[in-house]
N, C-alpha and C positions, 0 to 999 in steps of 0.2 A: 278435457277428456282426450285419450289417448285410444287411436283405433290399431287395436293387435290383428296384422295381415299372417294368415295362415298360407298361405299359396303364392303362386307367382301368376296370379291373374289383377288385370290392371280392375274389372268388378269390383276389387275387395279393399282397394286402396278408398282413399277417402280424401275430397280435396280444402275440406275446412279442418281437420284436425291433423296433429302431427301421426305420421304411420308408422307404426312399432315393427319392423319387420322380426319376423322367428330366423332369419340366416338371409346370407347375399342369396343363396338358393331362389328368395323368394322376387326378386329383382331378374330372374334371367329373361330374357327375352324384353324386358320391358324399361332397358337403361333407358330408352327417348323421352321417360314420362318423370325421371327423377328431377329434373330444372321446376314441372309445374307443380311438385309435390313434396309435401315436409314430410320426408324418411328419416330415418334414424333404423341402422341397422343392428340388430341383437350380435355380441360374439357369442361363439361356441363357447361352451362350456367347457368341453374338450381339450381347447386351445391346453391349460392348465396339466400336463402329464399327471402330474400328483393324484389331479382329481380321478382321468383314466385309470388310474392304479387303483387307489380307493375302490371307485365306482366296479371295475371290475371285478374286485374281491367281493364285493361285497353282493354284487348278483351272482358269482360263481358259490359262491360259500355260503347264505345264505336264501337268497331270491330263488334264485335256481330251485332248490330242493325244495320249496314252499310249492312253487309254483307246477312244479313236476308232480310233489302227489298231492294236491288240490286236483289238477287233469285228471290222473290216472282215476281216483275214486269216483269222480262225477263220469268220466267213460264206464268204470268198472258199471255202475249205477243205470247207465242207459244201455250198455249191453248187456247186463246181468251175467257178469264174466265180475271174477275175483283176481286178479292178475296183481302181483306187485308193481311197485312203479317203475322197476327195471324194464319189463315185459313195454310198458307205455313209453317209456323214455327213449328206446330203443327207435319206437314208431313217430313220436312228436319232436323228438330231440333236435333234427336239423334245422327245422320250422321253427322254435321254439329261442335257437338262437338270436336268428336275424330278429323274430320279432320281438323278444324280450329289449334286444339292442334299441330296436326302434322305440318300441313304448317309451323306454325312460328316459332316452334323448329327449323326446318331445315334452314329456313330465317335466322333466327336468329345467328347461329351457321356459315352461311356461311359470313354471313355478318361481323361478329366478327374478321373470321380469312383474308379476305380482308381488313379491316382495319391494321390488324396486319400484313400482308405479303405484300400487295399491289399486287393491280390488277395485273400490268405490270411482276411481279414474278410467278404468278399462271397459272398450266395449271392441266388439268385433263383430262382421259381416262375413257369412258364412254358405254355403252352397248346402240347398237342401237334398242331400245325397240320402239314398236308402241303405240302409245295414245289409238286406242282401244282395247288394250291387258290390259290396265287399267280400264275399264269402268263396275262397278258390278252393277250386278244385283238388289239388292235390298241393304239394308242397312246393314245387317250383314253379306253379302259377302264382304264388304266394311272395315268393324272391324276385319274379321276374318283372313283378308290377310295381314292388316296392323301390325294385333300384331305378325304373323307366316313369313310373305315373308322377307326376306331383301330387295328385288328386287323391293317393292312398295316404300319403304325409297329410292331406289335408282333413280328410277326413278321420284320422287319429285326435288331430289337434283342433276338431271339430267335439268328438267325443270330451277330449278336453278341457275344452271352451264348457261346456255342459256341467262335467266333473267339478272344475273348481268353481261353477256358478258366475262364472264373468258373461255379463248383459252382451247380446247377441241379434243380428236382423238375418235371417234365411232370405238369402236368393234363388232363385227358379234358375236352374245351369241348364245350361243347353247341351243335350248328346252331342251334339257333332261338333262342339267346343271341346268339351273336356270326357275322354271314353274311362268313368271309374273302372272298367275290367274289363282284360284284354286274354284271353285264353295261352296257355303253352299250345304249339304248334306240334307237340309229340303225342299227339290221341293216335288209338289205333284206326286202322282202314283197312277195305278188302284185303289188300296184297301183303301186308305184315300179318293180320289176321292168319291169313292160308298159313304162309310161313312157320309162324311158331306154332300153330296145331301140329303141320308136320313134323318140325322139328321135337315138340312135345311128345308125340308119340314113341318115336325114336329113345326119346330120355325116359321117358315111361317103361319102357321096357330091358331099359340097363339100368333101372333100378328096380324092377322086379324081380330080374334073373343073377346082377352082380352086386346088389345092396351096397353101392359107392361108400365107404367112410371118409373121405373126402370131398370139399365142395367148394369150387375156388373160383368167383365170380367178381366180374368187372374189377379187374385187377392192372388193365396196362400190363403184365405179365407178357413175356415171347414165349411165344408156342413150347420150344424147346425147353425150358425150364418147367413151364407148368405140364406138361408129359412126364417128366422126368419125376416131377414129384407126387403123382395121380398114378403113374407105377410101381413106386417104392410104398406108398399105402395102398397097392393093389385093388384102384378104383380106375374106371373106364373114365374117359371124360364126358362130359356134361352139354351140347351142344348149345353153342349161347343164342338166347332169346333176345333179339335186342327188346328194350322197356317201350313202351308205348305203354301212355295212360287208357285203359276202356271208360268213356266217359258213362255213365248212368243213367235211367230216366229218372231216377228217385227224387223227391222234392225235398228242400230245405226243413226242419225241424223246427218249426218258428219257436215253438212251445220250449223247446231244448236250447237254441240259441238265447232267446229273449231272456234267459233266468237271473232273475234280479239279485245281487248280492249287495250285502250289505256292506254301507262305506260310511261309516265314523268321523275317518282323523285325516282325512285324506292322504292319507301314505300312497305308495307306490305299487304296492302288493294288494292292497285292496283294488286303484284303477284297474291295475292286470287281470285282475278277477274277476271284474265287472266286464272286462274288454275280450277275455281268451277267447269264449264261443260265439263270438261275435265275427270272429277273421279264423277260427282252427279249418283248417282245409274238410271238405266232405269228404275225402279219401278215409280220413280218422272217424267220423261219426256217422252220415248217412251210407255211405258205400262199403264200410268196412267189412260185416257179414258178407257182402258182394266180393268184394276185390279175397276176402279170405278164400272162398271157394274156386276162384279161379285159378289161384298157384297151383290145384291139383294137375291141371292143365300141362304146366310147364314141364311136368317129372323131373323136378329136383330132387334129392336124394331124401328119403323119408327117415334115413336113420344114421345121419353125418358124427362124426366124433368130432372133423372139425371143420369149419368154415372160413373161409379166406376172403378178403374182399378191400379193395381200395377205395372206392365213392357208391357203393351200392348202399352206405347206409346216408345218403343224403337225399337221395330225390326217386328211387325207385322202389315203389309205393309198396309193390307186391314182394319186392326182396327182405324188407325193412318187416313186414308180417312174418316171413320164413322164418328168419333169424331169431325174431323174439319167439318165436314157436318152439323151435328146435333148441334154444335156450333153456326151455322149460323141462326138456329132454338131456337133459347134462351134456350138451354139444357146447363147444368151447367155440367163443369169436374172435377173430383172429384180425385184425386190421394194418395192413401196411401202408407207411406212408405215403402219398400220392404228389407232395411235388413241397417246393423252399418252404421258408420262413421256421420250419416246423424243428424245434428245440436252438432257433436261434432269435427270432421275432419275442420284444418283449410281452405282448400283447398277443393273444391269439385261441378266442373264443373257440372256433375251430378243434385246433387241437385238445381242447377241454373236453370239448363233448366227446371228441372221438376216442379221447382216454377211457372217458367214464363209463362208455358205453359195452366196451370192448373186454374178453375175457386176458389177452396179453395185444400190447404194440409194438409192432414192427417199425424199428425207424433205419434211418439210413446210415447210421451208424452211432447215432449219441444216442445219452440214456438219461434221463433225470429221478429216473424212481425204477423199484424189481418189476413193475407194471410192463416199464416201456425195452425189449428186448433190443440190442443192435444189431442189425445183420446189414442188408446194403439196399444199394438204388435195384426195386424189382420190375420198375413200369418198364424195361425194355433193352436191348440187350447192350449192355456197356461195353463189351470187347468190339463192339462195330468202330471201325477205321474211320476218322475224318478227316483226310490229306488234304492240302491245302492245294489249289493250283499254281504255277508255277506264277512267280512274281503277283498275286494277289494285292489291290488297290484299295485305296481307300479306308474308312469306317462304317459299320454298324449300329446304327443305335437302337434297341427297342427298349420300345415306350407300351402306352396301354391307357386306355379311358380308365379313371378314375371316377370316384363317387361324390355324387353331389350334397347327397343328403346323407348323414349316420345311419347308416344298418347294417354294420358291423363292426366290431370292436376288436379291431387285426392294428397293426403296426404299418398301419399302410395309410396312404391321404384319405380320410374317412370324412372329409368335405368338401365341398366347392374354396374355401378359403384356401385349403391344403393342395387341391388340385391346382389352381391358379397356380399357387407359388409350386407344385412341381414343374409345371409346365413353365414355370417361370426360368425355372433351374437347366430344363434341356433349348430353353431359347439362348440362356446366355454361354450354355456350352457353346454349340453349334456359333456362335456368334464371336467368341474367344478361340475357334479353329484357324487355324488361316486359312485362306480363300481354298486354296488350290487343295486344301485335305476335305474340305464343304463342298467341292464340286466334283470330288472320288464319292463320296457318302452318299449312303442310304439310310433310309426310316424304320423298321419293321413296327409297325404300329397297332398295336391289337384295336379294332375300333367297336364297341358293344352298343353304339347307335345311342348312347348317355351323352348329354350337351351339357356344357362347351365341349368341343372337337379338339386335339393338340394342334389342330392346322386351323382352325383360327388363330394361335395366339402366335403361329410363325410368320414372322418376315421373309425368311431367306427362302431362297430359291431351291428343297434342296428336295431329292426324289424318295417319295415313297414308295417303299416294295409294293405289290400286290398280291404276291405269293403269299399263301397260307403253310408253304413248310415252316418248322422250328426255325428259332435262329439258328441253333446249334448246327442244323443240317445246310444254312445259306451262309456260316461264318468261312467257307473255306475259300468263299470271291471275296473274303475282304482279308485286311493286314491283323485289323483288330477289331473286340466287338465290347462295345459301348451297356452296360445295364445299366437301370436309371431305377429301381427296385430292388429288392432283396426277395430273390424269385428263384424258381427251379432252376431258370437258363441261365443264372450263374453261378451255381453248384455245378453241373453241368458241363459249363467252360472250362472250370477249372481243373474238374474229371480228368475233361480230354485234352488237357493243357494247350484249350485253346487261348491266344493271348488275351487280355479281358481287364476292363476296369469296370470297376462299383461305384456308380455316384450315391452317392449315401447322407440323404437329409434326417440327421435325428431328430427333426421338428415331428414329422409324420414317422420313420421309419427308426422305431424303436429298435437296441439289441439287448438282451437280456445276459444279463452277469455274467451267467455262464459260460456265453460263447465273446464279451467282451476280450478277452485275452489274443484268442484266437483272430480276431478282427482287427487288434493292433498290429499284431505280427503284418497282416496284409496291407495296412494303412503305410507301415513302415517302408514296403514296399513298393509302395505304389500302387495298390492294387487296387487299393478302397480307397475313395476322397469323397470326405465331406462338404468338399465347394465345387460347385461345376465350372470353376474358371479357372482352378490349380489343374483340374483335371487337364481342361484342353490344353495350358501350357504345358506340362508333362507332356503331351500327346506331341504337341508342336517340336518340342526338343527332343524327340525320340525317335520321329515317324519315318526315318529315312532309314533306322534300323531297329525295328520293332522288336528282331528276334534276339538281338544284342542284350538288349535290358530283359525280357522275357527270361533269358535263357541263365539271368545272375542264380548263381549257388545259391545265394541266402533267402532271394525271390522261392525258388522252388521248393527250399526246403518249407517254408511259411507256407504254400501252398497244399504241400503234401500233408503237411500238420492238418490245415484247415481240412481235406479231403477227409484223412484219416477218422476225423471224428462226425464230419456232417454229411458224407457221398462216401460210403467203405467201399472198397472191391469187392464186386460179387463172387469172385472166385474162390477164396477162404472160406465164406460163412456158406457156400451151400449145402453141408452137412448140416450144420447147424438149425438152418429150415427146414430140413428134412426130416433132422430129429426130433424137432420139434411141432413138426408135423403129421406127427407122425407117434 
């Protein structure tokens, strides 16, 4: 008999049978106990690109659309509301991502190793967790617990464990062991409260007396641009409300949640059916009539022709209601891109939804369909100066916590397996520098409080920033800046020609056909390296005159190619948005 550990509590291991682990995930914290214990760890399924490819057509193409109006009709049904499933997708769509990602990782992974072990072999020990100790709030208490808790992974692959009917012993967890749900930190309070009343009022009343046809929210956008273009469609601006969730007193819907659906064949599409209103945020079903009333509040424009918006359709609960509302109103939705990856990641869930959701996209300069328009980088003003100071030292590197468990299907380390070996990648850079460029350098380290740390897995000595600006805005104290991702801040660099290499692992960090071309040019250059130990010898043989190689003809034209089609000039295309917005 084989015991399948779902979590990374030592509880659930077993010390007379061999333990199946579902990922190293399940192992953190708890390497001291693998000497007294027969483990056997599962790989990802993932590892496999092929199968990511697959796997993601085939939830985009057809999973997705199943799964979107299955929702939409059971909401239509409980709000006694007729909406299409555009109107719902709009509202469930960003949630809907991460957690579709999630389900079928875990399906997936359990399903593999029943094939492999057979049913009748398999048993597991499980934590008797409640179904509404799982139910958040809104949609980023939903993201925020999934990438932080183990205990949400575990409780999927609890439900799981049930699903495919593999023999199981509940254990009594202790709260103050394991917290299944942990709140967002963004509910409103007195003092934001006052705030957006008053500023609500103010908006209330230039939309009464100026009837705004434009609506351009949580954009990254500089002031002066977005003036400029709430002038020429002759609308006042809109005073922004920062989001704050209003939490409810309203109770869970046991009767709504608990709806039993029927499961046959055990496919995938049926567990998800079984599992949606079991984790769909209250924002969508108990609070919705609530949270609907309340945008009156904000006086957003009651009768937009169009709307603009960069991440307001991900996690702000009341914007993501406006939108599909005003949708229904022949109001066009407008989405600009808001940071990398996007039309060069081969991979990139993300960018799907925010296609499908959207009446045209705004990218930053590529196009892959008539959907996706090009215009340029909008989040902030690109003609800003970033001189360098006079003989500038050292390197930059920024790095950033990666993901332990799958819940998202991006071109990015999507494991603990993957994060290891990125982190593997910036130790043996740093470690291939010569001394004296290692004791010039700094870290910029995004840290998201997700374990393992990058600074567990460093040896050297070497200093972490603790400043929160960009790099982009810290690269002018250094010679050169280091990216270990395929991210904003190296579109960015190369914007502002600031000097810059790409360490680029096509294990995790997929590129897509389209922009392969463009990426060799850069490889050629030097710009992008797929090893972090060529990179640092390049670094080494250069570092005494950085601006020398930087400054080659063939360098910059590769460059400007690359700009030309993924970071355009904002200065050309601002007619373009104009007219288009117009």
């Amino acid at each position: 008999m084989k015991n399948l550990v779902i979590s990374n509590d030592i509880d659930l291991w077993s010390k007379n049978e061999e333990n199946i682990l579902l990922g190293d995930w399940c192992e953190l914290g708890l390497e001291k106990f693998k000497s007294s214990h027969k483990i056997l760890i599962v790989e990802n399924h993932w590892k496999d690109l092929k199968k990511v490819e697959k796997d993601l057509h085939q939830i985009q193409n057809s999973i997705w659309e199943e799964l979107v109006a299955f929702v939409s009709s059971e909401l239509n049904n409980y709000h006694k509301t007729n909406f299409k499933k555009d109107y719902w997708e709009i509202l469930i769509g960003s949630w809907l991502t991460s957690y579709l990602v999630c389900l079928f990782d875990r399906y997936e992974t359990i399903k593999i190793i029943i094939t492999k072990y057979k049913l009748d072999n398999l048993q597991s020990k499980v934590f008797d967790y409640k179904d509404k100790d799982f139910i958040p709030e809104q949609t980023v208490d939903f993201t925020s617990n999934l990438s932080f808790k183990n205990s949400w992974s575990h409780w999927i692959n609890y439900n799981l464990i049930k699903f495919f009917q593999i023999k199981f012993k509940e254990i009594n967890y202790k709260k103050n062991k394991i917290d299944p749900l942990s709140l967002s930190v963004n509910q409103v309070n007195k003092k934001n409260n006052l705030l957006s009343n008053i500023f609500g009022i103010f908006n209330r009343g230039t939309n009464y007396f100026f009837n705004p046809k434009l609506f351009i929210h949580e954009t990254y956008m500089p002031a002066f641009l977005k003036l400029k273009l709430l002038y020429f469609s002759k609308s006042l601006p809109t005073i922004p409300i920062k989001y704050f969730y209003e939490k409810t007193d309203l109770k869970f819907d046991d009767e709504f949640r608990k709806k039993k659906i029927k499961t046959e064949n055990n496919s995938f599409v049926e567990f998800a059916k079984s599992m949606v209103f079991k984790n769909i945020p209250k924002s969508f079903v108990e609070d919705y009539s609530v949270n609907k009333k309340k945008i009156k509040k904000f006086g957003w424009p009651s009768y937009p022709n169009n709307v603009l918006t960069s991440i307001g359709q991900y996690y702000n609960e009341y914007f993501k209601i406006y939108v599909a509302e005003k949708k229904l109103l022949n109001c066009k939705f407008f989405i600009s891109q808001h940071g990398g990856m996007y039309g060069i990641a081969k991979f990139s869930f993300g960018e799907f939804f925010e296609k499908k959701i959207c009446s045209k996209y705004l990218s930053w300069g590529w196009s892959d369909s008539s959907k996706v328009i090009p215009m340029h980088h909008l989040n902030y003003n690109l003609k800003k100066k970033y001189k360098k100071i006079l003989n500038p030292k050292g390197i930059i590197i920024s790095a950033t916590n990666t993901f332990n468990i799958p819940n998202r299907m991006d071109s990015i380390p999507r494991d603990l397996t993957n994060t290891k070996k990125y982190y593997k990648n910036i130790s043996q850079f740093i470690n291939s520098l010569d001394v004296k460029i290692q004791k010039e350098s700094s870290i910029k380290y995004m840290d998201f409080g997700r374990s393992p740390s990058l600074k567990e897995f460093l040896n050297q000595n070497i200093n972490f920033l603790k400043s929160k600006k960009p790099v982009i805005e810290q690269s002018i104290n250094y010679k050169l800046v280091i990216e270990t991702l395929n991210s904003t801040g190296f579109l960015e660099n190369l914007y502002f020609n600031v000097p810059s290499i790409l360490i680029l692992d096509e294990n995790y960090c997929q590129i897509r056909n389209e922009a392969l071309k463009f990426f060799e040019q850069l490889k050629n250059n030097k710009i992008v390296f797929n090893n972090s130990i060529l990179a640092a010898r390049h670094i080494n043989d250069h570092y005494q005159d950085i601006n020398l190689w930087w400054k080659n003809k063939d360098l910059q034209n590769a460059r400007l190619n690359f700009c030309k089609e993924f970071i355009d000039s904002p200065d050309k295309n601002y007619l373009s948005i104009r007219n288009l917005l117009n």
